[in-house]
ZANUVEX-85462 format. One record per residue (C-alpha): residue in three letters; z, y, x. Coordinates in steps of 0.1 Angstrom, whole numbers, plus 5000, padded with zeros to 4 digits. Layout:
ZANUVEX-85462
PT  resn     w     v     u
PT   ALA     Z     Y     X
...
end
This chain:
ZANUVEX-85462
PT  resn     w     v     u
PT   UNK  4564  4825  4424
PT   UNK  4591  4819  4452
PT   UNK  4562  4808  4473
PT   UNK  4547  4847  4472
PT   UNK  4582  4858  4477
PT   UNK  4586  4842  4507
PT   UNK  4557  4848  4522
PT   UNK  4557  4884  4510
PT   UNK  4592  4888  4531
PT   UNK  4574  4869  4566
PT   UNK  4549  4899  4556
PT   UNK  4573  4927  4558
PT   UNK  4591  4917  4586
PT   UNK  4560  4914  4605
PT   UNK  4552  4950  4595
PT   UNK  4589  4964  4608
PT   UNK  4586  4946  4638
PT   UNK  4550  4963  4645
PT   UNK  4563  4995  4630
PT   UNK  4594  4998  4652
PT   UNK  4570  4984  4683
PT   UNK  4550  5015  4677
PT   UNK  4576  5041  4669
PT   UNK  4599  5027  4694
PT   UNK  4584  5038  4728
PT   UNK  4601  5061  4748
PT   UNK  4590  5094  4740
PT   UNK  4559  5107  4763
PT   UNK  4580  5137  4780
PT   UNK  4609  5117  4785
PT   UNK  4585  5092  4805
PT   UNK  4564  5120  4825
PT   UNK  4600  5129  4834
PT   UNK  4614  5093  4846
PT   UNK  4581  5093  4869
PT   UNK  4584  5123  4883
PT   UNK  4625  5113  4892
PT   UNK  4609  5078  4903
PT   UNK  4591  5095  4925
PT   UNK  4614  5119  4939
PT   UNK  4643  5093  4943
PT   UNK  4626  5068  4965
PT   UNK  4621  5092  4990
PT   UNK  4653  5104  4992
PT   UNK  4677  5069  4993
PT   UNK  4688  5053  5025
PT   UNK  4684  5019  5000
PT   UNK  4661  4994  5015
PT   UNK  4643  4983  4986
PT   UNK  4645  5008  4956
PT   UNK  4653  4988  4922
PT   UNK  4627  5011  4898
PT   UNK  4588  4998  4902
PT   UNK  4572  5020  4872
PT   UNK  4537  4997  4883
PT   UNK  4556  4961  4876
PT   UNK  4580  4974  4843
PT   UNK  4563  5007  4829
PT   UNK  4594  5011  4800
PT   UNK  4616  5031  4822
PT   UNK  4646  5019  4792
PT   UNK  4647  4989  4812
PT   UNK  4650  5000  4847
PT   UNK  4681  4992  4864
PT   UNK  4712  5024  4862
PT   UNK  4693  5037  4822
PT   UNK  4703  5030  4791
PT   UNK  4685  5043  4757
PT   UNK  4693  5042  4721
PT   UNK  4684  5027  4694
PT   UNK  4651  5045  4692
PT   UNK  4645  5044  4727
PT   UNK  4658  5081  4740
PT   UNK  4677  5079  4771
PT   UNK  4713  5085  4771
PT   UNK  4727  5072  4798
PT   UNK  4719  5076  4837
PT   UNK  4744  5055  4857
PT   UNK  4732  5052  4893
PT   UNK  4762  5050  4913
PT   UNK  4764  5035  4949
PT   UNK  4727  5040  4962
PT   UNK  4732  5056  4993
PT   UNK  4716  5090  4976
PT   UNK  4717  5120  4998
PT   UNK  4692  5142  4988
PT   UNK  4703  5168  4957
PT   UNK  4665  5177  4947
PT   UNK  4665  5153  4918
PT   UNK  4692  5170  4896
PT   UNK  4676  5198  4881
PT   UNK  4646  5173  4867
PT   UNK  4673  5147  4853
PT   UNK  4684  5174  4833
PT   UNK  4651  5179  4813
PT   UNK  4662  5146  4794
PT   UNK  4672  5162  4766
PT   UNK  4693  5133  4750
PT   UNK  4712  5125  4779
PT   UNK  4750  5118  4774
PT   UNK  4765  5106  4807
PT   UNK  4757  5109  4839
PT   UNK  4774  5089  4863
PT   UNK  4762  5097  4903
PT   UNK  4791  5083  4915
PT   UNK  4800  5067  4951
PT   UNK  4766  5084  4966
PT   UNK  4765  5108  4995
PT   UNK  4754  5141  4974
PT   UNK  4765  5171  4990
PT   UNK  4756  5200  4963
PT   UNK  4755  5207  4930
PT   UNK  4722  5231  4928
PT   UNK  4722  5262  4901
PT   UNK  4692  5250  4886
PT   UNK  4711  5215  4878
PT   UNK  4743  5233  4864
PT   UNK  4716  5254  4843
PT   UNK  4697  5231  4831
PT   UNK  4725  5210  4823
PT   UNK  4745  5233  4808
PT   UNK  4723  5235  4781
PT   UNK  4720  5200  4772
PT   UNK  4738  5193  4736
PT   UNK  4748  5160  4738
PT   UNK  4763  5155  4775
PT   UNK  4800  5144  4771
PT   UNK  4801  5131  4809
PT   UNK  4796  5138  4842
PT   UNK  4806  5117  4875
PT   UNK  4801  5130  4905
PT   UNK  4833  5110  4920
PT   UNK  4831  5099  4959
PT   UNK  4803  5119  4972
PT   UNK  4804  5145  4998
PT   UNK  4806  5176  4978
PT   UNK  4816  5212  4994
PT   UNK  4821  5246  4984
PT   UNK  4839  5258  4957
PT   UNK  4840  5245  4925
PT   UNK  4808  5252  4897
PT   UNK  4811  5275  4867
PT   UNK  4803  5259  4840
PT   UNK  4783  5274  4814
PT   UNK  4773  5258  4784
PT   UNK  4783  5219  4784
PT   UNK  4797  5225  4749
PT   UNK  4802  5182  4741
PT   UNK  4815  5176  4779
PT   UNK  4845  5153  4779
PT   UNK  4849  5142  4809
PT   UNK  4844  5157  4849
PT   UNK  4852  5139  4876
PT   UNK  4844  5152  4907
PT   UNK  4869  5136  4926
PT   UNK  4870  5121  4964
PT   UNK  4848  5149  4977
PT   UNK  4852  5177  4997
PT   UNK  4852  5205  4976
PT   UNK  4879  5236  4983
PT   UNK  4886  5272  4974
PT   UNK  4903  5282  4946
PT   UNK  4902  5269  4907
PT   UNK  4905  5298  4880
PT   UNK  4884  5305  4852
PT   UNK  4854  5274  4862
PT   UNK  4864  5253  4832
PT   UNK  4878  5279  4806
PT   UNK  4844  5274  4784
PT   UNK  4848  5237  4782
PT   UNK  4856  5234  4749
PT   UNK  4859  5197  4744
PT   UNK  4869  5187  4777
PT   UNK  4894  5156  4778
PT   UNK  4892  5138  4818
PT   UNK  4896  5158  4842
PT   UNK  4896  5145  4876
PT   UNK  4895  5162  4906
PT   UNK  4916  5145  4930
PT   UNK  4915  5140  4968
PT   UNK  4893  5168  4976
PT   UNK  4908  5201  4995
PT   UNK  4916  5229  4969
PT   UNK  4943  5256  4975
PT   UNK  4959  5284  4956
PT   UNK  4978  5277  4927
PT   UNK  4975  5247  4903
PT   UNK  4949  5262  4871
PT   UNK  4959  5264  4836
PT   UNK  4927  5274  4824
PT   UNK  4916  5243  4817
PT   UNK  4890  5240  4788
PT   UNK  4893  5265  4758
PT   UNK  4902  5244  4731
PT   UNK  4933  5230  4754
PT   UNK  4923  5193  4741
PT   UNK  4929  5174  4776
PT   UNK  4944  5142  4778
PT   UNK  4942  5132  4815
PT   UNK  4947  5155  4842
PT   UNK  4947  5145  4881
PT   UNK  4947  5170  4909
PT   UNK  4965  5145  4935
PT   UNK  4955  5150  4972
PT   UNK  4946  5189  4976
PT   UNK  4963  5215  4991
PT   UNK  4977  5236  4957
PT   UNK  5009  5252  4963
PT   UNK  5035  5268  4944
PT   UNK  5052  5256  4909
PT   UNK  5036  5233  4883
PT   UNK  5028  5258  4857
PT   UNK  5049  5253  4827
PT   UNK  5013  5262  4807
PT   UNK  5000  5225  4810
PT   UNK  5022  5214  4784
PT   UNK  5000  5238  4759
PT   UNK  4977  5206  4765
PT   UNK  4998  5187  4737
PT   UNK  4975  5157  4741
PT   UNK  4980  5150  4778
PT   UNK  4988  5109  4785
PT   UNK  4982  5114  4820
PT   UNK  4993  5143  4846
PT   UNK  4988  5134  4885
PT   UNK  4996  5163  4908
PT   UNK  5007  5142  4938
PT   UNK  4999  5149  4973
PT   UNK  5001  5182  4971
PT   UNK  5025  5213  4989
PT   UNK  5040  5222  4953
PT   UNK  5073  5232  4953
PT   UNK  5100  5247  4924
PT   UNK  5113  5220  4895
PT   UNK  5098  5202  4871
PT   UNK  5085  5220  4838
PT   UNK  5113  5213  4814
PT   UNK  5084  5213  4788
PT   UNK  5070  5181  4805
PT   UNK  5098  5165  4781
PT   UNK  5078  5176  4753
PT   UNK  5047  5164  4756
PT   UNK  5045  5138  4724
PT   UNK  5020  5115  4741
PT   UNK  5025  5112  4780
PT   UNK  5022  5082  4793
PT   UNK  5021  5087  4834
PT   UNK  5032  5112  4850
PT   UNK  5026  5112  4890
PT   UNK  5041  5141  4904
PT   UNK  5050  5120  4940
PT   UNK  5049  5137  4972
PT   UNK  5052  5171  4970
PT   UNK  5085  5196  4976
PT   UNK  5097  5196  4941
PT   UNK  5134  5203  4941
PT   UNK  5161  5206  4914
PT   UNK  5170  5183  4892
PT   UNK  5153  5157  4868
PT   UNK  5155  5173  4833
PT   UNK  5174  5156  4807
PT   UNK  5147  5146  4785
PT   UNK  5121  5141  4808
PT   UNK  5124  5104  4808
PT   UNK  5136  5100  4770
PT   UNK  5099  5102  4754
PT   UNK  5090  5067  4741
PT   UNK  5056  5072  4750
PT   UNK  5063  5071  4789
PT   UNK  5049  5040  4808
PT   UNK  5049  5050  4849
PT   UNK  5068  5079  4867
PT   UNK  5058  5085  4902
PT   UNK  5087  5114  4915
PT   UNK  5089  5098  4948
PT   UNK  5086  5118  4983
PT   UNK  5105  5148  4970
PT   UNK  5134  5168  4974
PT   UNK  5151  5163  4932
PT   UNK  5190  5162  4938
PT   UNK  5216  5160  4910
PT   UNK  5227  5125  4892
PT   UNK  5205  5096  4875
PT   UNK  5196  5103  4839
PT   UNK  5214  5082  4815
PT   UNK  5188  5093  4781
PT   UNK  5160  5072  4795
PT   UNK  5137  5053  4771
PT   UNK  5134  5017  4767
PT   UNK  5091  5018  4767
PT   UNK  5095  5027  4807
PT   UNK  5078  5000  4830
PT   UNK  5079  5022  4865
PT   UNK  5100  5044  4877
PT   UNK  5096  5056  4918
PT   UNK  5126  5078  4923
PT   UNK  5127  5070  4963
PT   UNK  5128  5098  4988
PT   UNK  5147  5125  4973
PT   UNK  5185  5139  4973
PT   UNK  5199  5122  4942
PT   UNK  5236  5115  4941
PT   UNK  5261  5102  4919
PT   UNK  5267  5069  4909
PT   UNK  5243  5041  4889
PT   UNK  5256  5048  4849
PT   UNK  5259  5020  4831
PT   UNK  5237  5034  4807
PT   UNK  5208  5038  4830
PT   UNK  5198  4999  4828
PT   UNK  5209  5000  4793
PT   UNK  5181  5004  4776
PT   UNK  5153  4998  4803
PT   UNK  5144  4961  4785
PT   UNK  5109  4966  4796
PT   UNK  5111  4979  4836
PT   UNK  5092  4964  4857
PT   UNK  5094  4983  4889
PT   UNK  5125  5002  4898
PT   UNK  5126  5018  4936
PT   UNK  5158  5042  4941
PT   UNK  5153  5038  4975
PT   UNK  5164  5068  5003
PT   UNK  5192  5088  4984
PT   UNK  5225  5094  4984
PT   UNK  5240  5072  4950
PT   UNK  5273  5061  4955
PT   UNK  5301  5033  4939
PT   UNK  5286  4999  4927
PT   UNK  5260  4982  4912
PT   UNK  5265  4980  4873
PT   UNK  5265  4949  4861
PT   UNK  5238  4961  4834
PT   UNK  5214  4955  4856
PT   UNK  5210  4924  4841
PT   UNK  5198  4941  4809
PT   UNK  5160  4951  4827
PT   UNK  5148  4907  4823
PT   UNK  5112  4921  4828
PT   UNK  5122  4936  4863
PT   UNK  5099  4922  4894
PT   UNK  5110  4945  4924
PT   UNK  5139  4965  4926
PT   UNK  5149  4986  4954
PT   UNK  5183  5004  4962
PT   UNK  5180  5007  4998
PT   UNK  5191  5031  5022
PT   UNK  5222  5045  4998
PT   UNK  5256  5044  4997
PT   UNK  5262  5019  4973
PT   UNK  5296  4995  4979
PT   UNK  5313  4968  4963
PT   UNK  5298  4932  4961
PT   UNK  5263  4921  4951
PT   UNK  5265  4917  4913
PT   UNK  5260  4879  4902
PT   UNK  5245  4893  4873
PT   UNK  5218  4897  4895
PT   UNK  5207  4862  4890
PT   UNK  5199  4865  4856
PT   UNK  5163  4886  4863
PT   UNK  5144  4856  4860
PT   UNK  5110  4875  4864
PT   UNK  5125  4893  4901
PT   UNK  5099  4891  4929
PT   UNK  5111  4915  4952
PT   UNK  5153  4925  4961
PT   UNK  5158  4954  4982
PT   UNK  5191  4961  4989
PT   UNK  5196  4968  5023
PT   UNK  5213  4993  5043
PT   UNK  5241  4999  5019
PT   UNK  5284  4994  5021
PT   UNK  5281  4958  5001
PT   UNK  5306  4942  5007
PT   UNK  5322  4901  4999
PT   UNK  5297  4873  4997
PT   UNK  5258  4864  4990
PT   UNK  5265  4846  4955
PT   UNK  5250  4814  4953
PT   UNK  5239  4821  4921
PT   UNK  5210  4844  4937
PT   UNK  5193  4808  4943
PT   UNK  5183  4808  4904
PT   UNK  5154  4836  4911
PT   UNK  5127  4811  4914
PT   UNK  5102  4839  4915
PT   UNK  5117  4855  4939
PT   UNK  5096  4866  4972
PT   UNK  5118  4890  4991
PT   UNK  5149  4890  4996
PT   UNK  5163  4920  5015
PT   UNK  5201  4925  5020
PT   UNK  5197  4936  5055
PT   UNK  5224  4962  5071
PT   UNK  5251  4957  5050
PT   UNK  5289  4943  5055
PT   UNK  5281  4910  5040
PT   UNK  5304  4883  5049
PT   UNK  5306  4847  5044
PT   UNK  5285  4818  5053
PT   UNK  5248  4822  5039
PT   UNK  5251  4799  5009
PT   UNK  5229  4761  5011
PT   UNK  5217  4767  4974
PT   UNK  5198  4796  4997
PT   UNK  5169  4768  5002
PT   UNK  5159  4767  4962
PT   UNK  5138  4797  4966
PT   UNK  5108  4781  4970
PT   UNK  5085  4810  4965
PT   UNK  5104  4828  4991
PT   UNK  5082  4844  5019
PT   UNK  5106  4870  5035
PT   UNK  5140  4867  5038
PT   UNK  5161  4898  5056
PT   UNK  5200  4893  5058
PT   UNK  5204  4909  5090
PT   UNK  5228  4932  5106
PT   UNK  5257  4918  5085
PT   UNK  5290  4903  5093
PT   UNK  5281  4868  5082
PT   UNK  5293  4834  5094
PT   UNK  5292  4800  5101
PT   UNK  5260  4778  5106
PT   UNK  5228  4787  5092
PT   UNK  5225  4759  5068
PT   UNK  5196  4731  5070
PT   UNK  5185  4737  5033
PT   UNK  5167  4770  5051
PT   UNK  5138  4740  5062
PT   UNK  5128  4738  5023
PT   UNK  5113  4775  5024
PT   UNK  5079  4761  5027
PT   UNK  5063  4794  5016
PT   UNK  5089  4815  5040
PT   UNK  5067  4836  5069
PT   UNK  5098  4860  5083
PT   UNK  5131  4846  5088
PT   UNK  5155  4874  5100
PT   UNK  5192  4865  5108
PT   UNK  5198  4886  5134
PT   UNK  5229  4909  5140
PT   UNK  5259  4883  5124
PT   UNK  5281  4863  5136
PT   UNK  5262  4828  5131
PT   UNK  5273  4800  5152
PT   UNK  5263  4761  5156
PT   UNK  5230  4749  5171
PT   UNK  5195  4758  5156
PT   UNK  5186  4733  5132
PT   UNK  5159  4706  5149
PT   UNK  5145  4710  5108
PT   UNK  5135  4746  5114
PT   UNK  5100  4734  5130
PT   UNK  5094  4726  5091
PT   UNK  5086  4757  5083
PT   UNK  5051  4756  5086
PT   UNK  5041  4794  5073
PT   UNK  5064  4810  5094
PT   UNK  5048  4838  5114
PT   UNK  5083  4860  5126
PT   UNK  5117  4843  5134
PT   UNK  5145  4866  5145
PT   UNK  5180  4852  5151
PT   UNK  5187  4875  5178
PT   UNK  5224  4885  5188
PT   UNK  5243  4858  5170
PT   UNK  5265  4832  5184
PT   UNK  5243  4805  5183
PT   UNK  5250  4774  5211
PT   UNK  5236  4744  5219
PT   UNK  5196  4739  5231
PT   UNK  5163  4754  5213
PT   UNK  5147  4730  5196
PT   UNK  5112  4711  5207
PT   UNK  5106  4714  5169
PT   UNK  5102  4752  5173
PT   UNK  5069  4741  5185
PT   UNK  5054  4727  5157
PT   UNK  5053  4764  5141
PT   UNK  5018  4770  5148
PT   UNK  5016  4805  5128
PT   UNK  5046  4819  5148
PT   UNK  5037  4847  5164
PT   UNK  5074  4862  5173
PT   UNK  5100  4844  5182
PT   UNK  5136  4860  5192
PT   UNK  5162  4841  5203
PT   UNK  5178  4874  5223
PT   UNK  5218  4872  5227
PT   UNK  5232  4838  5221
PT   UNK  5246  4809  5235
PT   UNK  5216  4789  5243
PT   UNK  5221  4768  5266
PT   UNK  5197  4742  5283
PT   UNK  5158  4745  5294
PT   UNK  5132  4760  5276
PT   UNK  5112  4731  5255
PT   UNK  5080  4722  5279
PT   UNK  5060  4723  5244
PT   UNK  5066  4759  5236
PT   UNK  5031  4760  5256
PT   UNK  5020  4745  5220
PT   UNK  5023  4780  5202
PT   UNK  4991  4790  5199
PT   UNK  4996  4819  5186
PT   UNK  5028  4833  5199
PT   UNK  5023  4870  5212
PT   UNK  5062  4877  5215
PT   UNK  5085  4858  5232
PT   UNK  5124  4872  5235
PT   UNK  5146  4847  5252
PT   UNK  5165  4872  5273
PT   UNK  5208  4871  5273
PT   UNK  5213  4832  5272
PT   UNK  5225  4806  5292
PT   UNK  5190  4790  5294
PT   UNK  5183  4778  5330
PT   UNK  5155  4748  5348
PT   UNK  5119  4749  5351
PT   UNK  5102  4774  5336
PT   UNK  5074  4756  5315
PT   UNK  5037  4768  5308
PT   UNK  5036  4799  5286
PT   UNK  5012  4798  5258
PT   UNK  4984  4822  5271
PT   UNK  4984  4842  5233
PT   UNK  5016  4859  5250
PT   UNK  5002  4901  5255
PT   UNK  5032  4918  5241
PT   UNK  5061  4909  5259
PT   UNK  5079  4878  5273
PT   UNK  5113  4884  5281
PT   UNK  5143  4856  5300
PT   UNK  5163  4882  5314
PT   UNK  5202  4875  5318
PT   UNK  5194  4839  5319
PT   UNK  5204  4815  5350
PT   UNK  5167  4808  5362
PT   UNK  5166  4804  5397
PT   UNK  5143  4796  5424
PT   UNK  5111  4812  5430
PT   UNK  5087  4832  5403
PT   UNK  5066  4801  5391
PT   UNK  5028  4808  5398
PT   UNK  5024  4794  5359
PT   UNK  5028  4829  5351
PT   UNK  4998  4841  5368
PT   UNK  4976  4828  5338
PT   UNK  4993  4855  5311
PT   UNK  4961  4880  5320
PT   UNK  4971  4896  5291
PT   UNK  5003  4904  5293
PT   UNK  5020  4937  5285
PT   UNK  5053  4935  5296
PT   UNK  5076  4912  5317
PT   UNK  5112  4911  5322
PT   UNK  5127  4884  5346
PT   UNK  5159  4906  5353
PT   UNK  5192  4895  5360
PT   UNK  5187  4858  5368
PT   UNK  5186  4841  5400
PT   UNK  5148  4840  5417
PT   UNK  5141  4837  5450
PT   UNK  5112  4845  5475
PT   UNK  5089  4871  5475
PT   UNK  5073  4887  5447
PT   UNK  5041  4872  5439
PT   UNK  5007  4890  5444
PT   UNK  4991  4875  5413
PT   UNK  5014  4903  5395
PT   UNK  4992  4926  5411
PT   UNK  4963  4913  5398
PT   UNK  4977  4909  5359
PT   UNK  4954  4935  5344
PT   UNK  4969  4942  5314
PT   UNK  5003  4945  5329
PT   UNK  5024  4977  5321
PT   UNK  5063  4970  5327
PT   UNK  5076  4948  5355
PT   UNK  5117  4939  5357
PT   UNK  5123  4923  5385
PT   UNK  5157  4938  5391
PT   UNK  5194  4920  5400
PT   UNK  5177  4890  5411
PT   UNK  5179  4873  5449
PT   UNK  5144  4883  5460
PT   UNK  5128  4896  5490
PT   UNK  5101  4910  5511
PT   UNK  5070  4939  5499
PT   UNK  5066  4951  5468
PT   UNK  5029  4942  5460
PT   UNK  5006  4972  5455
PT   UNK  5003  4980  5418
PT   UNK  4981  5004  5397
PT   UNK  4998  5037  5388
PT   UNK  5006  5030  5352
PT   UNK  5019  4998  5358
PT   UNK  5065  5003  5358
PT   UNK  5076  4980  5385
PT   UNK  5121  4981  5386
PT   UNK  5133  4962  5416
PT   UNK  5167  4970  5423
PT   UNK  5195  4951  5426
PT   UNK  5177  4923  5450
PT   UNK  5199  4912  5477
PT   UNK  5167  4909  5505
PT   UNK  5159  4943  5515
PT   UNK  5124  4958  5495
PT   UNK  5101  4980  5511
PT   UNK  5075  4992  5489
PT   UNK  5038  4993  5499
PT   UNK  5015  5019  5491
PT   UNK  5015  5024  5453
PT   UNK  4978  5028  5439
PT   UNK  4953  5011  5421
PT   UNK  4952  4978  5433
end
């Protein structure tokens, strides 16, 4: 007996797998209609080799961009990124009856035919269309029918006019995208019947006027993006309301007014983008604790930082407050945001010292404070942000010596504490920054030699420790910095001749050396130099070496106010890429050589008396 049961049940799985072989196979209409597409899409794709061969696989369920159901309708036509051009095919894709989604995406379409919108339209089960990053004009479509559509995106294209009533019969629409193409008037509140959208992005057109308080009807929005735009007027008070929103991207435009009270209270809010705007009035202190980014920079907000603002923010992540006008200090409840990886305050008012609170954001990649009234020291305790990359405190009134603890940021790749007031010597630990590519010191009152250590800094592409009081010699170690590519040493002390390996960088295109004390032989430039090399004010002397000639491409030169002799070489003349010559305050003599038009030769100052030849291309 259980040997006729189990062969009975080998028997009837035999017969479903014939049955559902049989039944299974793409219905015949369906299949006349995948041919006739094959055969109107290979002739109209700039593809090289077209990925359908109906000869080699006849089940079209299988070709490459379909996807069918469980009983073998299509569903799904997903051909994005092949190069299609040609709009002739639309109409017949929709005679698939069963189609859901059609995603055309990243193609080089530039219509939507009647016939297709038509057709379409009348197609029951369709719940998405994707037209995104094609080169779609005109207006936008009506559309008629498309009772199940979800989702439209027709964005990146080139579409314009006006938006109205297009959309109002889109009864279950929920993604709307129409970003980045080039529609005017006023920003549409028509947008499906039933008012069941939860995404909405309009960024990059040309809409003008207010934000319609009327979106908020859509009480299931998460996601409104209207950046890029010319809007103007406040934000919708009712924006507050909405129960679910998660972004909202209103960035770029000329919204003015304040930020309502309870925009930024809703515990559903993730990402605000309200940069690039005109909002004045204070900070909101009711601001919920679910916020991870909030992009405030660009605007007219004033006031201090309440205490209350970092209070609750346990979960920021990116904070940029950057371009106002906030005033007083930097509450210490800063310290409350430990999730926080860049924060920006720059370009404020903000006075009193650097909080050392600071150090506790364990998780801070990126400090921007700079071109503030800070005042006192740099804490040593700012050494404890081990993932920090940035650190920014440029353009303040920071005094002090910059602190040796300074060299435990070892993920450190940019470090600004220019234009400040600080003091003593920069300190050897600096060497340790093995991941550091811009050192800028510039604008303090550092004294003390360069350290010989610096040429340790093997990623360093940019060091700046121009107008300091820096003395003693440059380093030969500078020229084991083979990334540098600009190096300003501009208003010191520096004393001495210019290392003969500084020929070694490689890829140095900028080299300031100009109000020293640097004198001797001028050694052999590396021939990367095409922006500028610059030893005015120096105490060179004796003729122009010839060593120069070989800087073909070479933008500007300035040899000013040292003590050269002779005549002006010809081989300037013959510098191609030339465009600036100073020459002036020097002891030289004789014709100026004949120069191209746009190249600037200055020459005064010279004791020998200059007569100038005939000015022209050379």
């Amino acid at each position: 007996m259980g040997g006729y049961v189990h062969i009975t049940s080998h028997l009837l799985l035999l017969f479903f797998f014939l049955f559902h072989f049989v039944v299974s196979e793409i219905p015949s209409n369906q299949k006349n209609t995948m041919i006739n597409l094959y055969n109107l899409l290979q002739n109209h794709t700039d593809q090289p080799s077209f990925p359908w061969n109906s000869t080699r696989d006849p089940d079209p369920c299988s070709w490459k961009g379909v996807a069918c159901n469980f009983d073998d309708s299509i569903t799904q036509f997903f051909f994005y990124n092949f190069y299609l051009s040609n709009s002739d095919f639309l109409p017949v894709l929709c005679q698939i009856e069963t189609l859901e989604s059609i995603d055309l995406s990243y193609n080089q379409l530039r219509s939507l035919p009647s016939e297709f919108m038509t057709g379409c339209g009348n197609l029951s089960g369709l719940r998405e269309l994707d037209f995104s990053a094609n080169r779609l004009s005109g207006s936008l479509p009506s559309f008629h029918g498309f009772l199940k559509l979800e989702t439209l995106d027709l964005s990146f294209n080139m579409l314009s006019g006006t938006i109205s009533l297009q959309m109002d019969g889109l009864v279950s629409l929920k993604y709307l995208w129409l970003g980045h193409n080039q529609f005017t008037g006023y920003v549409p509140t028509h947008l499906g019947k039933s008012m069941v959208l939860e995404q909405l992005w309009l960024s990059s057109n040309q809409f003008v006027g207010k934000i319609p308080r009327e979106i908020a009807n859509c009480s299931n929005l998460t996601y409104i993006g209207l950046s890029a735009n010319n809007l103007s007027g406040s934000i919708p008070d009712r924006f507050g309301e909405l129960p679910n929103l998660q972004y909202l991207i209103l960035s770029s435009n000329s919204l003015s007014g304040g930020i309502p009270s309870d925009l930024l209270s809703q515990s559903s809010l993730l990402y605000v983008y309200l940069y690039d705007n005109s909002l004045e009035g204070s900070l909101p202190e009711n601001i919920s604790s679910s916020l991870r980014s909030l992009f405030l920079e660009n605007n007219r907000l004033n006031g201090t930082i309440p205490s209350s603002f970092f209070g609750s923010l346990q979960n920021l992540e990116y904070l940029d407050l950057d371009n106002n006008s906030l005033v007083g200090s930097i509450p210490p409840e800063l310290s409350f945001c430990k999730n926080l990886s860049t924060l920006n305050l720059a370009r404020n008012q903000l006075t009193g010292h650097l909080p050392v609170e600071i150090a506790q954001l364990k998780q801070l990649s990126e400090l921007t404070i700079s071109w503030n009234l800070l005042n006192g020291s740099i804490p040593s305790s700012v050494s404890r942000l081990q993932n920090l990359k940035k650190l920014d405190l440029r353009g303040n009134n920071l005094s002090g010596s910059i602190p040796e603890s300074i060299g435990n940021l070892s993920s450190l790749i940019e470090l600004n504490i220019n234009w400040n007031l600080l003091n003593g010597s920069i300190p050897s630990s600096v060497s340790r920054l093995q991941n550091l590519q811009k050192l800028d010191l510039r604008g303090n009152n550092l004294s003390g030699p360069i350290p010989e250590s610096i040429g340790n800094l093997s990623s360093l592409i940019e060091l700046n420790i121009s107008w300091n009081l820096l003395n003693g010699s440059i380093p030969s170690s500078v020229s084991r910095l083979q990334n540098l590519y600009k190096l300003d040493l501009t208003g010191n002390n520096l004393s001495g001749s210019i290392p003969e390996s500084i020929g070694n960088l490689s890829s140095l295109i900028e080299l300031q050396l100009g109000s020293n004390k640097l004198g001797g032989k001028i050694p052999l430039m590396p021939l990367s130099l095409y922006i500028a090399l610059n030893l005015s004010r120096n105490l060179f002397e004796g003729q122009i070496p010839e060593t120069l000639s070989r800087l073909l491409g070479l933008e500007v030169l300035d040899l000013s106010n040292n003590r050269f002799t002779g005549n002006i070489p010809d081989f300037f003349a013959k510098m191609g890429s030339l465009a600036q010559l100073v020459l002036s305050n020097n002891l030289l003599v004789g014709l100026i050589p004949n120069f191209s038009a746009y190249v600037s030769v200055e020459t005064t100052g010279n004791t020998g008396t200059l007569s100038a030849g005939v000015f022209g291309k050379y």
